[in-house]
C-alpha positions as a Markdown table, in Angstrom:
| # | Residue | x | y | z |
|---|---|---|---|---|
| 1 | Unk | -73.7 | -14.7 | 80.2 |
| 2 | Unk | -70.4 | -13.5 | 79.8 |
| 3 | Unk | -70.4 | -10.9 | 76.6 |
| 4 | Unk | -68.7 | -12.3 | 73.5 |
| 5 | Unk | -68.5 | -9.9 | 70.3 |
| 6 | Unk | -67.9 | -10.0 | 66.7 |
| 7 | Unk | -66.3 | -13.4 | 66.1 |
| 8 | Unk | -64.8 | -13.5 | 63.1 |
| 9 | Unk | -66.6 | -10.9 | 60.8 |
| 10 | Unk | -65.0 | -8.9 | 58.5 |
| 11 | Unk | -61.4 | -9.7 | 59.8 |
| 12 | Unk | -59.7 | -8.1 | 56.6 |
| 13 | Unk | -56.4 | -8.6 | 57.5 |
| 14 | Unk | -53.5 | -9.9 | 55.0 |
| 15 | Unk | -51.4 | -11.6 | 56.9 |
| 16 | Unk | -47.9 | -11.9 | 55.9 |
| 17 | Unk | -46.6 | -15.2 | 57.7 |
| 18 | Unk | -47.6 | -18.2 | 57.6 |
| 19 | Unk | -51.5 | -17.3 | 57.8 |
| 20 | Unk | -53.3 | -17.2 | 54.6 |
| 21 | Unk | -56.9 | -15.2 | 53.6 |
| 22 | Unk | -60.1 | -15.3 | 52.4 |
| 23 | Unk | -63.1 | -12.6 | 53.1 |
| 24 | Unk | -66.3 | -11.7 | 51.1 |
| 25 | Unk | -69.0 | -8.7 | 51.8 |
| 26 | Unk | -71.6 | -7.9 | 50.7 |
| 27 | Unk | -74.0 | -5.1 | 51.6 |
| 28 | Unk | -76.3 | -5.1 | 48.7 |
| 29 | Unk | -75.2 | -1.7 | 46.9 |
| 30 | Unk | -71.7 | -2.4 | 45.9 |
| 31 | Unk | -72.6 | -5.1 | 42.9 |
| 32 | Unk | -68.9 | -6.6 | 43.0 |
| 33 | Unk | -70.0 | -9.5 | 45.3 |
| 34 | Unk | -73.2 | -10.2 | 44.4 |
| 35 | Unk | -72.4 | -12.8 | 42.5 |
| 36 | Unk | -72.4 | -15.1 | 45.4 |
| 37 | Unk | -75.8 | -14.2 | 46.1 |
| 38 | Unk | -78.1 | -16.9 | 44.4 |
| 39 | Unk | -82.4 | -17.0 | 45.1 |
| 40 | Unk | -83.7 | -20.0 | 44.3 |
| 41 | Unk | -86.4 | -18.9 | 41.8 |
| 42 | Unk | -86.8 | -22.9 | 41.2 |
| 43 | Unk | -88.7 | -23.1 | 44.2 |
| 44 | Unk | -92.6 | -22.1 | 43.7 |
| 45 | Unk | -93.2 | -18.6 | 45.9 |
| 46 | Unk | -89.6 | -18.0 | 46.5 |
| 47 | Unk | -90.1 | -14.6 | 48.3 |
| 48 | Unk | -86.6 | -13.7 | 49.1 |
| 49 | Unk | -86.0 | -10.3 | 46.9 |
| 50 | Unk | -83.3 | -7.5 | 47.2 |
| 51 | Unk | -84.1 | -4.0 | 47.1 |
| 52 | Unk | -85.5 | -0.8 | 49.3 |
| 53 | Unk | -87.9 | -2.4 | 52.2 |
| 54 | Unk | -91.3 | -0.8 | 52.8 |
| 55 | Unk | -92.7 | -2.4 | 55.6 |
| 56 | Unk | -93.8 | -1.6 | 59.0 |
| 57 | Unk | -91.5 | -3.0 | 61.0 |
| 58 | Unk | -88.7 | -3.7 | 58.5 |
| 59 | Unk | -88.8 | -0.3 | 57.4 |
| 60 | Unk | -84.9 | 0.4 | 56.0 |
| 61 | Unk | -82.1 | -1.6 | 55.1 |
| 62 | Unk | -78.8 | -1.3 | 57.6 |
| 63 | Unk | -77.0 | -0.3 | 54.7 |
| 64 | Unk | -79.1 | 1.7 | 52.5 |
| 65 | Unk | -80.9 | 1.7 | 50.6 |
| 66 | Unk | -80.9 | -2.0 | 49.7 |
| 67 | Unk | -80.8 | -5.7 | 51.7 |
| 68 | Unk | -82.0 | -9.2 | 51.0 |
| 69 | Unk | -85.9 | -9.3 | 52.3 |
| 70 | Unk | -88.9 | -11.8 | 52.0 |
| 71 | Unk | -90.5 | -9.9 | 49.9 |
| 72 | Unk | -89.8 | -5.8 | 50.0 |
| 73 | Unk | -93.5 | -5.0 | 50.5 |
| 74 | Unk | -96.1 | -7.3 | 51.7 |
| 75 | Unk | -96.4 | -9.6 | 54.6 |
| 76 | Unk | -94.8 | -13.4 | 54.3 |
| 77 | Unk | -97.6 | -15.8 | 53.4 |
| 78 | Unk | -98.4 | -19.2 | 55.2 |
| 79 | Unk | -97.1 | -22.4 | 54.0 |
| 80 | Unk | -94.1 | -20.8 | 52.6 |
| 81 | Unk | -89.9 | -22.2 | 52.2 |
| 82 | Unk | -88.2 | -19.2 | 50.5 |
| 83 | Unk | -84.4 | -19.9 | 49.9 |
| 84 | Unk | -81.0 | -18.1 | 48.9 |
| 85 | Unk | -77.2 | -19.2 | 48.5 |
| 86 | Unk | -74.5 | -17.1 | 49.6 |
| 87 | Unk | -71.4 | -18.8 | 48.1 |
| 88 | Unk | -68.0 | -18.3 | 49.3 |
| 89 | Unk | -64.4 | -18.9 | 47.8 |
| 90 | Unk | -62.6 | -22.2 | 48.2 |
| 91 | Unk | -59.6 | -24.4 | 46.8 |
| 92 | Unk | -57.9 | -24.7 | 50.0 |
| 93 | Unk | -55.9 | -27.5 | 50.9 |
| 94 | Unk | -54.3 | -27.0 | 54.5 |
| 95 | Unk | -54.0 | -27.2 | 58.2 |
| 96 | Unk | -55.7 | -25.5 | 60.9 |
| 97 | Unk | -58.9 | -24.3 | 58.3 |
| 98 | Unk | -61.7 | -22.1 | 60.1 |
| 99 | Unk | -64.0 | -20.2 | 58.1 |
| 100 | Unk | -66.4 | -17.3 | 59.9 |
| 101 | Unk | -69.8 | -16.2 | 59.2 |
| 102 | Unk | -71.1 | -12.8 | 60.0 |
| 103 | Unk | -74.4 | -10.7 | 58.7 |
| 104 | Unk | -76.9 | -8.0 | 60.7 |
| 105 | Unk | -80.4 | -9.2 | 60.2 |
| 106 | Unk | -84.4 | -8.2 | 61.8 |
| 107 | Unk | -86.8 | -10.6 | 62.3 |
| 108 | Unk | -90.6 | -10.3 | 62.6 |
| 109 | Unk | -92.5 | -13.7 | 62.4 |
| 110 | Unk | -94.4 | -15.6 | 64.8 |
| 111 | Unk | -91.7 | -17.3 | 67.3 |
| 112 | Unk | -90.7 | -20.7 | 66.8 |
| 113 | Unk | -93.5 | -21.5 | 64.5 |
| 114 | Unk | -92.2 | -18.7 | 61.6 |
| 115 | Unk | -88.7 | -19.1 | 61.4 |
| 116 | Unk | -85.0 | -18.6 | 59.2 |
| 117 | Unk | -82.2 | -21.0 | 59.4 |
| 118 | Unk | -78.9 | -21.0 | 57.9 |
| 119 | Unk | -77.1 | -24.2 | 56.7 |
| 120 | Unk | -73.5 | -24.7 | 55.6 |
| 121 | Unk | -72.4 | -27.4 | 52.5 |
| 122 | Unk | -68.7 | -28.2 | 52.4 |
| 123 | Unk | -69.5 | -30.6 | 48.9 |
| 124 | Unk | -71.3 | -28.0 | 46.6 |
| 125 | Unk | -74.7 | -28.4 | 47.8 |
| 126 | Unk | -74.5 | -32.0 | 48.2 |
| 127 | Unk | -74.9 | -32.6 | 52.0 |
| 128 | Unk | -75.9 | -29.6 | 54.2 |
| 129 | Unk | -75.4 | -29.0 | 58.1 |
| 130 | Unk | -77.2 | -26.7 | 60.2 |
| 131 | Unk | -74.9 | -23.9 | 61.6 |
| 132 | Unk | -75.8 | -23.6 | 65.1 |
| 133 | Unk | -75.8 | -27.7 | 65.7 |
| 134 | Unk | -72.3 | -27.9 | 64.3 |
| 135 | Unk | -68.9 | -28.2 | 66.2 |
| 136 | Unk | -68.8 | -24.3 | 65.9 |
| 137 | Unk | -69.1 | -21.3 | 68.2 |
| 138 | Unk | -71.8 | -18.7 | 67.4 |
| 139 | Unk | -73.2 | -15.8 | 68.7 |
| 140 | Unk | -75.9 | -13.1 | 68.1 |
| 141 | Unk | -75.4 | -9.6 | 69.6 |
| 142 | Unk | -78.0 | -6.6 | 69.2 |
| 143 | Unk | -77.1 | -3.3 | 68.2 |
| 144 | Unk | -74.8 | -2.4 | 70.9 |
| 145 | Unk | -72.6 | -5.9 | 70.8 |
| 146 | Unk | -74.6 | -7.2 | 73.9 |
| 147 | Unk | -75.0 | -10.6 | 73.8 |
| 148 | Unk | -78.3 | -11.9 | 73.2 |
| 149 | Unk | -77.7 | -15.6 | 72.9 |
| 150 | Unk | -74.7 | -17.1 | 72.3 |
| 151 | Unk | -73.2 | -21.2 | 72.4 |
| 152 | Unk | -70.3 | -23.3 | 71.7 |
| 153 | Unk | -71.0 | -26.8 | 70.1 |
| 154 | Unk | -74.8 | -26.5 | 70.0 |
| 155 | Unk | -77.3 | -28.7 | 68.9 |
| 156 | Unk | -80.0 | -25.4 | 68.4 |
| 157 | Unk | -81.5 | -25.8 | 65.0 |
| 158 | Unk | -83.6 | -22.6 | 65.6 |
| 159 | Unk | -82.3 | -19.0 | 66.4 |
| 160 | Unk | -84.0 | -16.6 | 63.5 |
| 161 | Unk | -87.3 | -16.3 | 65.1 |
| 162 | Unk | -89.7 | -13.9 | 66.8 |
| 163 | Unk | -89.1 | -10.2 | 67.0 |
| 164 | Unk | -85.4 | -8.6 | 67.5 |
| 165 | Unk | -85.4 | -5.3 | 69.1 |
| 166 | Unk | -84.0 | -3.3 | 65.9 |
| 167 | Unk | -80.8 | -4.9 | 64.1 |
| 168 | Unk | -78.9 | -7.9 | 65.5 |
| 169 | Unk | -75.4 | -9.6 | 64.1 |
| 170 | Unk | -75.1 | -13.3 | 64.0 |
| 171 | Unk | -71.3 | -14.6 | 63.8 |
| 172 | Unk | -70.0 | -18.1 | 64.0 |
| 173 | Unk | -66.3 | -19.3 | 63.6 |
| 174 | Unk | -66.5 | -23.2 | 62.7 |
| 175 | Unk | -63.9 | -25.5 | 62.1 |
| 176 | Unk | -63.7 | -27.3 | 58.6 |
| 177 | Unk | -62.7 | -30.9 | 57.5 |
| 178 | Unk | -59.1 | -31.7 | 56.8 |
| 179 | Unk | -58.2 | -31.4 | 53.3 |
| 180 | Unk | -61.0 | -29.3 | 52.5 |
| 181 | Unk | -61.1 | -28.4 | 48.6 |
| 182 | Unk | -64.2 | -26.7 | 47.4 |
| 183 | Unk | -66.0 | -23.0 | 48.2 |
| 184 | Unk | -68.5 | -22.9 | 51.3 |
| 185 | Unk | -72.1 | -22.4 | 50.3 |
| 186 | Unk | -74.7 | -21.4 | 52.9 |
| 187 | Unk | -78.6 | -22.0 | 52.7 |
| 188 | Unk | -80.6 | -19.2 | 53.8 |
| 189 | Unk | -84.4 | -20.6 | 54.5 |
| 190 | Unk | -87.3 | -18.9 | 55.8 |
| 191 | Unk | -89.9 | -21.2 | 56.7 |
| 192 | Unk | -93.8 | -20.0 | 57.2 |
| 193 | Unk | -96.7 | -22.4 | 58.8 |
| 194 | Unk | -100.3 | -23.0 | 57.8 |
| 195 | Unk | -101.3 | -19.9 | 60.7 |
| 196 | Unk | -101.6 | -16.7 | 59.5 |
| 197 | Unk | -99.0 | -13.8 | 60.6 |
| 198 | Unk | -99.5 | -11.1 | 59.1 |
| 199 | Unk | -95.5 | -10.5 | 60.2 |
| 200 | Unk | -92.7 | -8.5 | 57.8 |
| 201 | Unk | -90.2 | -11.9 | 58.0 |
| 202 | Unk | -86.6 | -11.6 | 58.0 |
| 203 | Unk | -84.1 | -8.7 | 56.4 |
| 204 | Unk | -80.3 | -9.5 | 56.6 |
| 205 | Unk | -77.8 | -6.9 | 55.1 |
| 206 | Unk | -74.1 | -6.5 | 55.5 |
| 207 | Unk | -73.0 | -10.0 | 54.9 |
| 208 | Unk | -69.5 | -11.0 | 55.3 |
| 209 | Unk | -67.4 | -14.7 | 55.4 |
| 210 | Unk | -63.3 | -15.2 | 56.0 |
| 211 | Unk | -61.6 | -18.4 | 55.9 |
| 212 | Unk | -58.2 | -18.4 | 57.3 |
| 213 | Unk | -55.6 | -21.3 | 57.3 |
| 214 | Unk | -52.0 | -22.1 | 59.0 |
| 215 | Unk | -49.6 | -23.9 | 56.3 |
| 216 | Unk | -47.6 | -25.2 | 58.6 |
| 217 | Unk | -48.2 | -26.5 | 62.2 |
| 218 | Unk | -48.4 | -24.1 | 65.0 |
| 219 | Unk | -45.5 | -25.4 | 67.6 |
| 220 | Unk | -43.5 | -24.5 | 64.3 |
| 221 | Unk | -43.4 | -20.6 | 64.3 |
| 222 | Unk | -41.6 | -18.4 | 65.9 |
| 223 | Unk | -43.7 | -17.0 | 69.2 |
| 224 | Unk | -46.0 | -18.8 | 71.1 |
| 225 | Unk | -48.7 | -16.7 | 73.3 |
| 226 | Unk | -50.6 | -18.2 | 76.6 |
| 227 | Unk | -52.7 | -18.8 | 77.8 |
| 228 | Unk | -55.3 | -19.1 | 75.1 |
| 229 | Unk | -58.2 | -18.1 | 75.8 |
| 230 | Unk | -56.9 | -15.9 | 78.2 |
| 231 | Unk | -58.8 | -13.4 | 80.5 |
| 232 | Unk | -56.6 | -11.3 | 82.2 |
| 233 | Unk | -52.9 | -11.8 | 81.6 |
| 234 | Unk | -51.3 | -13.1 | 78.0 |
| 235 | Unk | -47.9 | -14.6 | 77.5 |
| 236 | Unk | -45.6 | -13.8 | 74.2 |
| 237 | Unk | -42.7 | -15.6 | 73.9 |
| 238 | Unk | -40.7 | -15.3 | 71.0 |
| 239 | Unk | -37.5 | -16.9 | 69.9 |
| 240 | Unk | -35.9 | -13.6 | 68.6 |
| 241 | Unk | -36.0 | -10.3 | 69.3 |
| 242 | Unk | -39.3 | -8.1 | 68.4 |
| 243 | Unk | -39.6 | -4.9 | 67.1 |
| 244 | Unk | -43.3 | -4.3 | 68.1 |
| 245 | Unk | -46.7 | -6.2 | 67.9 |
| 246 | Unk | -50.1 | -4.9 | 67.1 |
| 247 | Unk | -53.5 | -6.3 | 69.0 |
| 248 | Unk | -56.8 | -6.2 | 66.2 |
| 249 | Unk | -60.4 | -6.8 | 67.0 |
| 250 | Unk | -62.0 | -9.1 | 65.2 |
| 251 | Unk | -62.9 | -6.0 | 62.5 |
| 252 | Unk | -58.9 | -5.4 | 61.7 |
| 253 | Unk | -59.4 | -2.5 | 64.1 |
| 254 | Unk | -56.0 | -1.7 | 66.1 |
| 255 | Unk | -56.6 | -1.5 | 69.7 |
| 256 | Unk | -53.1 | -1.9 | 71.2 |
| 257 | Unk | -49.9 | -1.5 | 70.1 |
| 258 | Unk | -46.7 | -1.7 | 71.6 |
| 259 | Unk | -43.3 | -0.7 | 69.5 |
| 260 | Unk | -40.4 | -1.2 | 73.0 |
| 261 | Unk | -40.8 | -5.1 | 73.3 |
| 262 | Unk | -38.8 | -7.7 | 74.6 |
| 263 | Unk | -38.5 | -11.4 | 74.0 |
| 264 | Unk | -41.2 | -12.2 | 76.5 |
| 265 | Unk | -44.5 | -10.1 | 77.0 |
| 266 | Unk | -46.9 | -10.1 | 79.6 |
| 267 | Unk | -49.9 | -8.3 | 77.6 |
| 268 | Unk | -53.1 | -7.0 | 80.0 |
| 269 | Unk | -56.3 | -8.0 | 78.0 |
| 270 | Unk | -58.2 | -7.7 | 81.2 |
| 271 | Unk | -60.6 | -4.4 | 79.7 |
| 272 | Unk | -60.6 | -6.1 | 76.3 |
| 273 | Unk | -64.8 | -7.3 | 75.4 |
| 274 | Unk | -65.1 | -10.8 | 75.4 |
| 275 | Unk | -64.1 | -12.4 | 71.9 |
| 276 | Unk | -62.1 | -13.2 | 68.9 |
| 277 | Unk | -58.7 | -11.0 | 68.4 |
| 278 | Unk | -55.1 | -10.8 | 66.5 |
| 279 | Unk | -51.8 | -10.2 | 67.3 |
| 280 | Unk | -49.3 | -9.1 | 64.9 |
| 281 | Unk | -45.9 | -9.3 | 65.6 |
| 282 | Unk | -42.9 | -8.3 | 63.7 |
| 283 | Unk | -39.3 | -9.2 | 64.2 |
| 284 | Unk | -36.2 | -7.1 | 63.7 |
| 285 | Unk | -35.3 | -9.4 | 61.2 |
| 286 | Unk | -38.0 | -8.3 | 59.5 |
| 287 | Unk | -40.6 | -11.6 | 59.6 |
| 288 | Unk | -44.4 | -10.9 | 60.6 |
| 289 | Unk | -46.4 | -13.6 | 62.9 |
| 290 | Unk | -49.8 | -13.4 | 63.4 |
| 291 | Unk | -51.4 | -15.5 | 65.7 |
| 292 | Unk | -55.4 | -15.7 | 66.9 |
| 293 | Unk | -56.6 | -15.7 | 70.9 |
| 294 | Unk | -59.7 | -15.7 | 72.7 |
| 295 | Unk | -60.7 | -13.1 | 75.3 |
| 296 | Unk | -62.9 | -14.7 | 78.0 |
């Protein structure tokens, strides 16, 4: 399986063109985001709490000291459906909208019979769509950003299950209905059966969303790069001159840069990892492009 990493997580980039922003994080210490965090306490034995974990497995939170936990202390109990919200911002109204989903998360539960899923609702709650079965890309990587299972346009309803070996990241880029208006809000369920685990559940920390969008069609701006995806060589092509472009991972870290360009580049991505990147360019006449590819 070829190694794909990071999708879209975290990409907090503004973008001065024509691309537009929108990114949330939370990591469960900094209170300015929890807002979007919502447990259902309607539902009877919601075990979903935030705080330090004590547990044998789930010993620590990723970001300490706090994450989102079923239940900080004891052991999740049969017969259970535990639920949060994570809401995202909205009121967008364009072409080309993708929104990404990113968090670190352990499991312990019995596989395939204990199990978390996460669900997407593009109407306020009204209609909801599993993740991993929509038209979407989505991946889950272990500590080290090795791939451990990974799928474009999947019908998998199940992927939080079992026992990860220490922390994983799940992130999944999706594309969104035309004319799409409202915030994003995701369902978080852990679902127990009538057998006894005795298992710590699921921990998730370090949550973050973007949503990006193009105002104006792509064959309308000012470079064109191919192929894309690419896996060795890229094309840039720009219809005036360029005074340098910048390459970011899919965390807004730099990792190339070039400040002597021409009109047309051939850029080597052949050592890049497998994923989602950026290129920035900037024009002597003092315009910005950015533009997304995909490493294969």
């Amino acid at each position: 399986m070829k190694r794909f990493v990071l999708i879209l997580m975290f990409s907090f980039i503004l973008l001065k063109s024509f691309s537009q922003w929108g990114f949330g994080f939370i990591n469960f210490e900094d209170t300015t985001n929890l807002f979007r965090i919502y447990i259902d306490t309607t539902i009877p034995n919601n075990i979903w709490q935030i705080g330090a974990p004590h547990k044998s497995f789930l010993t620590s939170a990723r970001s300490l000291p706090n994450a989102i936990i079923t239940d900080t202390i004891n052991s999740y109990p049969i017969n259970n459906n535990s639920v949060f919200y994570y809401r995202t911002s909205g009121d967008f109204n364009t072409k080309g909208h993708d929104a990404g989903l990113g968090f670190w998360y352990k499991m312990d539960s019995d596989t395939l019979i204990d199990f978390g899923s996460v669900e997407i609702s593009f109407d306020i709650g009204a209609t909801w769509y599993s993740l991993t079965s929509l038209n979407s890309y989505w991946v889950v990587s272990d500590s080290l950003l090795n791939v451990v299972t990974a799928s474009w346009n999947s019908n998998d309803s199940i992927v939080f299950t079992g026992r990860t070996n220490g922390w994983y990241l799940f992130s999944s880029d999706i594309i969104l209905p035309m004319g799409f208006l409202d915030s994003i809000i995701y369902r978080f369920t852990f679902h127990s059966s009538s057998l006894i685990a005795q298992r710590d559940g699921w921990m998730i920390d370090d949550i973050g969303f973007n949503t990006s969008w193009e105002s104006i069609p792509e064959n309308d701006l000012s470079c064109k790069i191919f192929p894309n995806p690419v896996e060795e060589i890229m094309t840039l092509c720009a219809k005036s001159s360029i005074s340098d472009y910048m390459i970011l991972n899919s965390l807004g870290y730099v990792i190339k840069r070039n400040e002597n360009c021409q009109m047309i580049e051939h850029i080597n991505v052949s050592e890049f990892t497998s994923g989602i990147y950026f290129i920035k360019i900037k024009f002597n006449n003092g315009s910005i492009s950015t533009k997304k590819f995909v490493k294969i």
